[in-house]
Every structure is written in structure tokens, then in C-alpha cells.
N, C-alpha and C positions, 0 to 999 in steps of 0.2 A: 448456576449461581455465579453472579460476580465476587470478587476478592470482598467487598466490604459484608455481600450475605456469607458468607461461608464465615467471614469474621465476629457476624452475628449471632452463629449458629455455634459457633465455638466458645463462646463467653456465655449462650444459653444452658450449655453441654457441660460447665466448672460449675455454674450453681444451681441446686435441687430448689431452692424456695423462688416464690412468684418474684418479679420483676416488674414496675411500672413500665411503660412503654413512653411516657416521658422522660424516666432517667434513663432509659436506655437510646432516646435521639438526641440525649445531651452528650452520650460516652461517643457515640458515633457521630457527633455533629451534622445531624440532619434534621428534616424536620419528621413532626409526627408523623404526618401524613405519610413521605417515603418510609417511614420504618415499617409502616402499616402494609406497605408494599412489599418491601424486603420480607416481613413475616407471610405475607401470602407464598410468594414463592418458598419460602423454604417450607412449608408447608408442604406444597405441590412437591418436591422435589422429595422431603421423608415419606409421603405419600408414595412415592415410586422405589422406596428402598425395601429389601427384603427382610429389614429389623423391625421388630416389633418397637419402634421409637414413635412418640407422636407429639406434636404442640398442641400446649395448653390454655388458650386464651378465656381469661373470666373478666366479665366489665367490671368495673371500679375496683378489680385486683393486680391483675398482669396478667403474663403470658411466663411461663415456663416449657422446660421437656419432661416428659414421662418417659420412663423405660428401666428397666434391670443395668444396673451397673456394667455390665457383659456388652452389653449390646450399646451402650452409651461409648464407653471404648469403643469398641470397634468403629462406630459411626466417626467418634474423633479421630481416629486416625485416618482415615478415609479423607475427611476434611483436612486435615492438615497436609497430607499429600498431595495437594493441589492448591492450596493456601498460598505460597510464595512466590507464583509466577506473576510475571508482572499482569497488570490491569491496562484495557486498551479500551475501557468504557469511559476513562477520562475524554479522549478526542471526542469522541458523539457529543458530550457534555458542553465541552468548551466549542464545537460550530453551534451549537443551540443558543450560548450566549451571545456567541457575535453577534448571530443572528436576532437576539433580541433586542442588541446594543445599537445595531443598524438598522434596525427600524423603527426606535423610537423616537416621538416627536418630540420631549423631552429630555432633559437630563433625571435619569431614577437613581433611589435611593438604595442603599443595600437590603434592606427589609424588601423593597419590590422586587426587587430580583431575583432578592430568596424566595418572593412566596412563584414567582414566575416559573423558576425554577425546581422546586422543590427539595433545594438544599438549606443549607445553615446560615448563616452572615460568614461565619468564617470560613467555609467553603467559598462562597461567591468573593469574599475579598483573595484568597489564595489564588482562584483562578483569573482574578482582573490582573495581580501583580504581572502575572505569565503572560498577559497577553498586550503588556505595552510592548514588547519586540516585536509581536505578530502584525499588530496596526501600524508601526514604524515602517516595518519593513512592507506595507502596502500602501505605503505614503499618506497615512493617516495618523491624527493621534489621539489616545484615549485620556481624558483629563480628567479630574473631581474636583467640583466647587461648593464650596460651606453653603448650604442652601437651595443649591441645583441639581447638584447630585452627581452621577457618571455620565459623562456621553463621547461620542466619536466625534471630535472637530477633524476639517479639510473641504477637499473637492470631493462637492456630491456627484461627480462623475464616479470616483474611485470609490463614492461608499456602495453608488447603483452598480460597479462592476461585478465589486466584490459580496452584494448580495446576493447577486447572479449566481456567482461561482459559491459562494456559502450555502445555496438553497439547492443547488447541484449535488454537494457531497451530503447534504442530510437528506435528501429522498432518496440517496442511493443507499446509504450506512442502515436508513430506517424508514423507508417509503411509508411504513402506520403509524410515524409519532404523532401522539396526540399534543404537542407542543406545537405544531404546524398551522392547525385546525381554525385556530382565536382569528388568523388573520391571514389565511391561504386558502383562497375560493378556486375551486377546480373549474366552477362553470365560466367564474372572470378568464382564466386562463383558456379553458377550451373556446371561446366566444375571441380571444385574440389572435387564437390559431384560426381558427375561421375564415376570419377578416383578410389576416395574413395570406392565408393559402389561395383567398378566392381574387387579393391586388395582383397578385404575385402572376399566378398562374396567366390574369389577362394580360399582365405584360408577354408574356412568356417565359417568365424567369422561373427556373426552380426554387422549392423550398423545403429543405429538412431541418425542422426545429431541434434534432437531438445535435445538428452539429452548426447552424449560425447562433441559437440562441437569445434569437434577437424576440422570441414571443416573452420571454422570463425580463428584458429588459423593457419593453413593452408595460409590462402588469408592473416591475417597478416603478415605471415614469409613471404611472396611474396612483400608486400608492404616494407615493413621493409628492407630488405635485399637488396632492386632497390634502398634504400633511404644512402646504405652503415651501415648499423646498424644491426650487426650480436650478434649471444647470446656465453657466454661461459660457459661451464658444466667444473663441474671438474672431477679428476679423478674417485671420485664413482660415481659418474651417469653415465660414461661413463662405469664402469665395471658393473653399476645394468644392461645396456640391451646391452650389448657385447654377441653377438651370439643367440640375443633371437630371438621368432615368431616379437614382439616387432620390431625389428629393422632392420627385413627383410620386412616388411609388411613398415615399414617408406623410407626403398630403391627403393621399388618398387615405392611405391606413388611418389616419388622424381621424380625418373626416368622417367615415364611418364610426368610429369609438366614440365620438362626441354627440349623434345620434343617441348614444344608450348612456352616456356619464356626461352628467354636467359640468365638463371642462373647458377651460380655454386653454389653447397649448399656443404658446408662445412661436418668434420666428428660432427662439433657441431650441425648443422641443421638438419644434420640426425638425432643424436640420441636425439636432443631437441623435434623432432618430434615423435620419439619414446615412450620417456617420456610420450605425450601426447594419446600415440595410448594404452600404456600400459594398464589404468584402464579399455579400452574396449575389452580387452581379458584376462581381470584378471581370470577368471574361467580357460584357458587355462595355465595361471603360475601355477595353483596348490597347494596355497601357505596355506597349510595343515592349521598352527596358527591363519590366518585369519579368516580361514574359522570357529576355536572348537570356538575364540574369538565371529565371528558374532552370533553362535549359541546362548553362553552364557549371549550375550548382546541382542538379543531378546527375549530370554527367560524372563531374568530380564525387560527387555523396558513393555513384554505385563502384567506381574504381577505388575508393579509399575504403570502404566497407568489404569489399572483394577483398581485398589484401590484405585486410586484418583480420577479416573471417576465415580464411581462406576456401571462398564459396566462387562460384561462379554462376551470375545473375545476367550475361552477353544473352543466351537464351530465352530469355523472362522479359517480353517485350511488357505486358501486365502490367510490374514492378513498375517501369520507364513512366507510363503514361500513369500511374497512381501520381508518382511525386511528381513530374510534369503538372498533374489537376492541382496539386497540394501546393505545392512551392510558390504557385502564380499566385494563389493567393496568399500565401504567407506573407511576400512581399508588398502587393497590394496594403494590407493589415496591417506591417510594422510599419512602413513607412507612415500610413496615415494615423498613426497613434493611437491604434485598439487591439485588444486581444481576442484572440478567441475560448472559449473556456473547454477545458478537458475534464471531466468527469474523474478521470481513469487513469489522469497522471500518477498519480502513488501506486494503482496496483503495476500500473507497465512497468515505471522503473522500478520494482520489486520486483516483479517475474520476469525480465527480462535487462538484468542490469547491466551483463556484459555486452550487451548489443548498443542498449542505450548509453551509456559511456562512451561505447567505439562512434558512433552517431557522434556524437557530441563535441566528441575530438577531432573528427572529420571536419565540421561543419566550424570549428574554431579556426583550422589550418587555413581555411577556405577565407576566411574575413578576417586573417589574421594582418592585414593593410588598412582593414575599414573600421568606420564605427558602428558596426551593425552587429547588433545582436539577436540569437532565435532564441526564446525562451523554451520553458522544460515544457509548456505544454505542445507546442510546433516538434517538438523533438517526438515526444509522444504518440503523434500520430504518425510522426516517419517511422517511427519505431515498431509500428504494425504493419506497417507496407511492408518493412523489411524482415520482420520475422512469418509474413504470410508467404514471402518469395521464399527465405529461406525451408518453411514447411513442404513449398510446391518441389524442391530441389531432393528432400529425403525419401527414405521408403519406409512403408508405416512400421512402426517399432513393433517386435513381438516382445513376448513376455518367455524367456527363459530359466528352465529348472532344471534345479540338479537332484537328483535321488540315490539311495542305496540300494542294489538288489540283494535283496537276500534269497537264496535259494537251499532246498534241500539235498539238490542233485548236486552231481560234480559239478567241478570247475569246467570241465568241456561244456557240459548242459550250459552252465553261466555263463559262457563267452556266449552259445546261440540264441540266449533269452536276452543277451545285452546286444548285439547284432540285432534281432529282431524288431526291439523297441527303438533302436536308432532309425531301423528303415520307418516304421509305421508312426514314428513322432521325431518329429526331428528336433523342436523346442525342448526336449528332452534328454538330458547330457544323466548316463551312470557314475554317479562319481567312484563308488567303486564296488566292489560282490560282496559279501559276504556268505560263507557255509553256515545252514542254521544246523543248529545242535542243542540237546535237551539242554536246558536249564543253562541257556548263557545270557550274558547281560543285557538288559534290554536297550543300554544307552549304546546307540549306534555311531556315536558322533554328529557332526553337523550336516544337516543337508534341508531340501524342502520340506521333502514325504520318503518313504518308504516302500519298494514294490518289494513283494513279498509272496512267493509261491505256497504260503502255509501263514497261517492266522498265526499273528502276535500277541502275546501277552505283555501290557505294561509296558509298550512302546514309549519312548519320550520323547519320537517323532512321530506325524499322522501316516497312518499305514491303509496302500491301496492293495487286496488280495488279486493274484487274478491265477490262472492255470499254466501249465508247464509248455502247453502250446501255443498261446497267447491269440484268443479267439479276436473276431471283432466285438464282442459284446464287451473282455477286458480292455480293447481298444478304448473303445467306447465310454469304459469306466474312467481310462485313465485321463481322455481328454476331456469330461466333465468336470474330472478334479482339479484340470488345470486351468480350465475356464473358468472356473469358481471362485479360485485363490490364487492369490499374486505372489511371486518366488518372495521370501526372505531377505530382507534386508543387510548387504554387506558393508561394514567398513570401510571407505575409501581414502585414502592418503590425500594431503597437500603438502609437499615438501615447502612449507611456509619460512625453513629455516635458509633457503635458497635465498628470499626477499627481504630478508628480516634480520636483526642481531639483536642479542637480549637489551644493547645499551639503547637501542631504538623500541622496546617497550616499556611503555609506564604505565604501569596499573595503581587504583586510586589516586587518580590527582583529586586536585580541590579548584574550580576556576570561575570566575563570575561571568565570562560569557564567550562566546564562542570565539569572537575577532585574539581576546586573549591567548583561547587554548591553542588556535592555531598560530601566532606567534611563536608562543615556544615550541611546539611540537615541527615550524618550519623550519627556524632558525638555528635548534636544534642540527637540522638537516644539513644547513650551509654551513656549523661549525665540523660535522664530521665528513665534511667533500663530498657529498652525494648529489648538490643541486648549486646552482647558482645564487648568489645571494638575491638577485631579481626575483627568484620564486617564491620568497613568502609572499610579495605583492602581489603575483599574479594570483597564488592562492588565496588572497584574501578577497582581490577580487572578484573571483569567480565565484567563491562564497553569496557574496553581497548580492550576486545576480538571481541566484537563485538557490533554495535549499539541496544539499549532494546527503538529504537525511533517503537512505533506499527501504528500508525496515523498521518496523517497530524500536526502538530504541539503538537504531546503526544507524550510522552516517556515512560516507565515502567519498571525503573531501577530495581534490588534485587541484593541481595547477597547470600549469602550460609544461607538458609535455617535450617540447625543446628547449628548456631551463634545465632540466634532469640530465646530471653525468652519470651517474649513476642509479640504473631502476632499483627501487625499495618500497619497502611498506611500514610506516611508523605505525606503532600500536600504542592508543590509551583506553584507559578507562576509566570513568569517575566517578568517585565515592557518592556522589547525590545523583540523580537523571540533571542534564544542561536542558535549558531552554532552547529549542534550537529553531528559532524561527517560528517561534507558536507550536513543536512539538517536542517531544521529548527522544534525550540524546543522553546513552552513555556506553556506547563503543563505538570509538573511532578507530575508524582504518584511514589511516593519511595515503595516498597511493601518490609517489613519485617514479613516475615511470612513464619511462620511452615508448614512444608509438609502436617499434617493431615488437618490444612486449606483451603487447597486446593478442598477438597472435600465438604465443607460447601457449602450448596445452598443459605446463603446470601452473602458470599465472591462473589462466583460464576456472582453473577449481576452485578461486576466490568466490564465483557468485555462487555455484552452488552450496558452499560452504556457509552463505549468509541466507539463502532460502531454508539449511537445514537448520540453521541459530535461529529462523525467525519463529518456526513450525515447533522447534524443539526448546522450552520455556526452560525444562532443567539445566539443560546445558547452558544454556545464557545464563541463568543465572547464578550457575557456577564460575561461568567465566569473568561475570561481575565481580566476584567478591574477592576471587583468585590475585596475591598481594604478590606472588613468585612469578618473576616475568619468564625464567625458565618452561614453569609450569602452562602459564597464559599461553606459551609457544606451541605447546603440546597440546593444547587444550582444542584450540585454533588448525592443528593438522592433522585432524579425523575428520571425516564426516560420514553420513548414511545416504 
């Protein structure tokens, strides 16, 4: 159940008498219809509980719970144990609306959106407010007019991109939403891969629609163009692929689809098509500068990544010729003003943040003379190059335990039974013996399991029996138990107070948007000599480029690297979630720090530290509410 059913189920679970199911989509601002949904699931879900609880639905009465007081408790608390973490069904929600916001041929009203949507008017208006930063910041703007309604004004290039990438993350978030359905034809789509595959191929050019993308823009310029909403190119676009492979390959494709749809496609459709066909036959342009460019900036990518990982990739010809294929065309792509879309940008810089950061700072130093920038999606796929090299370099990870033996016999017997199990498992470390003796305490301390030459009573660790001479069949036992179950989670340290001082955390701020909070939280920086006063620019810039949000409600803003005298980490946190580029934001780690930091192995415990806050909802949100920067400190240098 999501936070709003569990908050249903809990306002069901306070009152014994019937409930209209009207007044209850008014307390929760939704509409009927979702609450009719929200009660189905918790249904399904008291359905699977081992209380005799059950929902009570009568027509033209309500719906209530039935059950014994006893058991109504316990169900509460249950619920409320999981009540307070935050909610990550808003994002699904909010691409549903862009997406409905970008494909409409009109401006809608908030009643249509709600019934679109299946929320409230004051739902749908709370998440339009949130989402003028997100259309801003895509060079778009979302407007309302007395009469017209909501719509997305700009360049229908950037609304066709970003449908593209919009229609990417909700088939991936929810490939069966029935929100999709109204207006997303599989067969349209399979019928332009077709077409695609079968121009492409007689050129001889390759085609994988999961990474040009160019069928999704395809099915847009088809949508688009029925809706009267054509693109304009000017005249260098039209002279960049004037007589190219480019623009014959976009003819052909035309011309077949116009066969099955009554369209006319303009000389803009064409060559907007083109544009998009371009970076997939970039090897066939030829385009020499590109090409000495990729060479020079891999070169530099695998020696600057080397050095901060401290890996060595000289061996790994693989790697070389991945970013060699990638780079040609990255450049190809930025220069001629397209992107290419990543799916997967958010999960990579979440699982893999300290790579992607070092990437990123690499690839800064590197065009730190030019006006060239790689966006986070380009970063994202180097980002898999290099953590596939970095995998090929390791050896596969075992899973290591630790156990007590307990034994009946002497200590000599115990040293041979802990010899023994060392030779015959080696994943297997004795933490220490123990003599058993009648009627001693069964709490052994801490460990995985328990080997034990004599049955336990009341263990409060899991107990494997086996014999005094340790046959293979004990073998046997003990390495099913460890293939079974995974060692126990320990504590790990980040000596966080190394990069940090208390007067550099502020927990609850209050700030109206992100350019603000980093203001003060830079500036802050330059008044206590740890940075250049050029560094709030540069970090404000880098902001503007692209979002540094790595997790669910974390961010991990920087700036330029050699503006830092000093490496540090400001810490805030804020009393509301920030807006933060169309998601939501309320811990910030500001990282001012020097490139050779990056290779420090206590630095380095920052990303795991932010995979454990993202996995672990308690802790985050204790460290939200936490008003004691002292404590925030502390709070911040454990992790699992």
C-alpha cells in the first residue's frame, strides 16, 4: 500500500460506524473513483493479514472495518510503522501529467485533468505549481488562461523531445499503466520499427531503437502533425543534411508511413527527421575532428578515472574502443543540437554515484577552455563502460561468516573442530569457542549462526548441529546454510567529522528555491576560507546544467573543483521537501572538494552512505527532522 492507503486504512481503523465513500474522497482529496481503488487494495492486502480484520462495503451506506478491538490495534500499529516514510508514487504521477500536458491539442481545464488523472482539482493544481521549474528548466513554459485552460507554450522540437524522454521513464516506472492506453498504439509503433529497420538495414546502417530512439520520435511527429503542430528548422539545419545519407534515409522512411497515414510531411519533417537519424550514421559522416576529439578525450577520461579510482584500465583494450564508439558520437550529437535520451540516468547516478561524479569532473577539467558541455545523460552511458571495466578488473565477491563454536569437549577438542572448519570452509571465520555446560545462557553474543556439537535450547542465534568429527554430510550442512542466508549486517563508520564542522550544518532551513539555498550554503563557504569566492558561480552553474539530485530526496550539489582550498561538505536540510528541478529535495550535501579527494577511502564512504539513506526510510527520516547539527553529524557517520 502506498502512504495515502495506509492513511486510509488508519482513519477507517479510529471509527467503528459506516463512512460514505464521498466524504471520505473529500478528507483525502481525491476522486471517488481512486478511493474505490485505494479500498480495493486494502482489502487485498487485510485479505493477506493473519487478523481476523476485514472491510465492510454496503451500497448507499459506506464502507467500514470489522474486528475485535485486540486485533484492530495491532493492525494499527502495524500501519503506522510504515506510515511515515516518505512517498515516491508522487514522481509516477507527475510524468503522467506532463505527459498529458504534452500531448494535448488544447489548453485543459482542471476538472479535465482531474478526471484524466484520477485525482482532486487541488491535487492536479498542487502538482502544476511544482512543475513550472521542471518545464523552465526544459526550455518550455507551462501557462493558464481564463478560458483556455493549462498548456505547454515553446519549441515543438523540445515538447517532441521531451515526450520522447517522458514516455521512456513511464514505461519503464509502469510498462501496464492504463493511463498510456487512450493514446499509445503498440502496433503504430511496431509498424515504425519495421519501416525503420527494413530503410536502415538496405543502407547498411545499423539500428537499435533502445538506444537512438529515433522510432518514439517517429510516432511523435505522427501524433503531432494529426494535431496540426509542425517544427521549424532554419536555414543551417536544413543546409547541415541537404543531400546527405541523412536525409535520404529520412525520405525513404517518410514515404513508406505516408503509404498507411494520410500525411503530408513537410521539407521540415523531413529534414527534423533527419536531424534525428543523423547521430545513427554518424561513422558514415566521416567527420575526421570528431573522431582525433573522441580519441583525445578518452584517452584523457581512462587516465583521469585511473587516478581517482585508483584502478588500472591500460589492460582493458574493451573499455578503449566502448568510449572510442560512444564519444564519436557524442560529439557528432552535441555539436549538431540533439540529445540522445537515457532511460537509466537516475538509477546510474544513484548506484553508481562516486564513479559518476569522478566522470564528470574528469570530463569538466577536460573542456575546462571550451564551451562544450556533456550532459548527465552522455555521462550515464560512460558511466557503464566504466563500471563494466571496473567489474572485469575484480574477483567475484564471496559472502563471509562469522560463527561461535560451541562445544562439549575440551578446549584442545575446540581448537581441532576450529582448525577443521577453517580447512573445509574457508568463508567461514570462528569468532570465538565456547565450553557448553548445563543450564547456561543461551545469548551467545553476536555472530551469524552457531556451530554447535550438541542441540540448543533457546538459542538467540540460528544453530547448525553437526558431530565431534566433522563428517562431509556436516560439511554439507553447513555450506547449505551459508548458501541460504547472507552474513548479518555490520555497522560501518564514516569519519564524516573529517569533512565537516557543526557551523557547516544547518538542519531545517526554510528557502524558496534551489539558486537561493545554494547561495547561502556557498557563500557561507567563501566567508569561512574553504573556497574561492568564484565558487558559488561556478556552483550555481553547474546546477543550471543539469540536476546533482542522486536519490530520492538527496541532492549532491559541487562546483569546480579547483576553486576548493579547502575539501569540505556543507550539510542542510529542509523543513518542507525543495523543488528541485521537477523533483523533490530535502538533503543536501554541498561537496567542496578537491579532485585528489576523491580518491581518499574515507571520502569514498559518502556514496555508500547515501544508497543506505535511500534503501533505509527510518533513518532518513530521522535525519530530516533532526534540529541538532551535532546529532545530524552523527547521524550521517554510520551506515549498514
Amino acid at each position: 500500500m502506498n502512504n495515502r492507503q495506509q492513511a486510509l486504512l488508519l482513519a477507517l481503523l479510529e471509527q467503528m460506524t459506516y463512512q460514505t465513500t464521498k466524504a471520505l474522497a473529500e478528507s483525502f482529496s481525491v476522486s471517488e473513483r481512486t478511493l474505490q481503488t485505494d479500498l480495493n487494495r486494502i482489502e487485498e492486502y487485510l485479505a493477506a493479514q493473519p487478523l481476523q480484520v476485514q472491510l465492510q462495503r454496503k451500497k448507499g451506506t459506506g464502507v467500514r472495518i470489522e474486528g475485535h478491538d485486540s486485533q484492530r490495534a495491532r493492525l494499527k500499529k502495524k500501519v503506522n510503522q510504515g506510515l511515515n516514510q516518505p512517498s515516491f508514487d508522487e514522481e509516477k504521477r507527475t510524468e503522467l501529467l506532463i505527459f498529458h500536458l504534452l500531448m494535448a491539442k488544447k489548453g485543459q481545464s482542471l476538472d479535465e485533468l482531474a478526471e484524466k488523472m484520477f485525482v482532486s482539482r487541488m491535487e492536479i493544481k498542487r502538482l502544476l505549481e511544482a512543475l513550472h521549474a521542471f518545464f523552465s528548466y526544459n526550455g518550455l513554459s507551462l501557462v493558464s488562461k481564463p478560458r483556455i485552460g493549462t498548456l505547454v507554450e515553446g519549441s515543438e522540437r523540445k515538447k517532441r523531445e521531451l515526450l520522447a524522454q517522458n514516455l521512456k521513464a513511464i514505461q519503464k516506472s509502469d510498462p501496464q499503466t492504463m493511463m498510456l492506453k487512450d493514446f499509445f498504439s503498440k502496433e503504430t509503433l511496431s509498424l515504425i520499427q519495421r519501416i525503420l529497420r527494413e530503410v536502415l538495414t538496405k543502407e547498411g546502417v545499423g539500428y537499435n531503437p533502445e538506444l537512438s530512439n529515433v522510432d518514439i520520435h517517429i510516432y511523435f511527429m505522427l501524433e503531432r502533425m494529426w494535431q496540426g503542430e509542425t517544427v521549424l528548422l532554419s536555414d543551417e539545419e536544413h543546409q547541415l543534411v541537404e543531400n546527405t545519407l541523412a536525409q535520404k534515409l529520412s525520405s525513404c522512411v517518410l514515404v513508406k508511413l505516408s503509404d498507411v497515414y494520410p500525411v503530408v510531411f513537410s521539407p521540415n519533417e523531413i529534414d527534423y527527421l533527419a536531424l534525428r537519424l543523423a547521430h545513427v550514421i554518424s561513422k558514415e559522416q566521416g567527420e575526421r575532428q570528431s573522431l582525433e576529439k573522441a580519441q583525445a578525450l578518452t584517452v584523457h577520461l581512462i587516465k583521469g578515472v585511473e587516478q581517482l579510482m585508483c584502478v588500472d584500465f591500460q589492460q582493458d583494450p574493451t573499455l578503449e574502443a566502448n568510449l572510442m564508439s560512444h564519444l564519436s558520437s557524442t560529439y557528432f550529437r552535441i555539436n549538431h543540437g540533439f540529445s540522445i535520451s537515457n532511460p537509466l540516468t537516475k538509477e546510474i547516478l544513484g548506484t553508481y554515484t562516486h564513479l559518476f561524479l569522478v566522470i564528470q569532473m574528469v570530463l569538466e577539467s577536460f573542456f575546462s577552455e571550451e564551451d562544450f558541455y556533456i550532459p548527465q545523460e552522455e555521462i550515464a552511458y560512460l558511466t557503464v563502460h566504466f563500471q563494466a571495466a571496473f567489474e572485469r578488473t575484480q574477483k567475484p565477491k564471496q559472502k563471509r561468516f562469522e560463527a561461535i563454536l560451541v562445544s562439549q569437549y575440551s578446549q584442545s577438542m575446540a581448537t581441532f573442530l576450529e582448525a577443521r572448519l577453517n580447512r573445509e570452509l574457508p568463508d567461514l571465520t570462528i569468532k570465538k569457542t565456547i565450553e557448553y555446560l548445563d543450564g547456561m545462557s543461551a545469548d551467545f553474543g553476536s555472530a551469524d549462526f552457531i556451530v554447535s556439537t550438541v542441540p540448543l535450547d533457546n538459542a538467540t542465534l540460528p544453530v547448525v548441529v553437526i558431530s565431534p568429527m566433522i563428517t562431509e554430510s556436516d560439511v554439507a550442512q553447513l555450506l547449505k546454510y551459508m548458501l541460504e542466508h547472507q552474513p548479518i549486517k555490520t555497522k560501518k563508520q564514516f569519519d564524516l567529522a573529517r569533512f565537516t564542522n557543526p557551523f557547516l550544518v544547518f538542519p531545517q532551513l526554510d528557502f524558496a528555491n534551489v539558486s537561493d539555498l545554494l547561495h547561502f550554503l556557498g557563500e557561507h563557504l567563501v566567508n569561512e576560507g574553504y573556497v574561492a569566492s568564484s565558487f558559488v558561480a561556478s556552483l550555481i552553474d553547474r546546477e543550471s546544467r543539469s540536476s546533482t539530485r542522486v536519490a530520492p530526496f538527496i541532492a549532491l550539489p559541487h562546483g569546480n573543483p579547483d576553486l576548493v582550498k579547502l575539501s569540505t561538505i556543507s550539510i542542510a536540510t529542509l523543513r518542507e521537501p525543495m523543488d528541485w528541478h521537477g523533483e523533490k529535495v530535502q538533503l543536501v550535501l554541498l561537496l567542496a572538494v578537491r579532485q585528489e579527494e576523491l580518491k581518499d577511502e574515507q571520502f569514498k564512504r559518502l556514496f555508500p552512505l547515501i544508497h543506505y539513506l535511500e534503501s533505509n526510510h527510518t533513518v532518513l527520516n530521522h535525519l530530516l527532522t533532526e534540529k541538532n547539527p551535532l546529532n545530524l553529524i552523527q547521524l550521517l557517520s554510520e551506515y549498514e
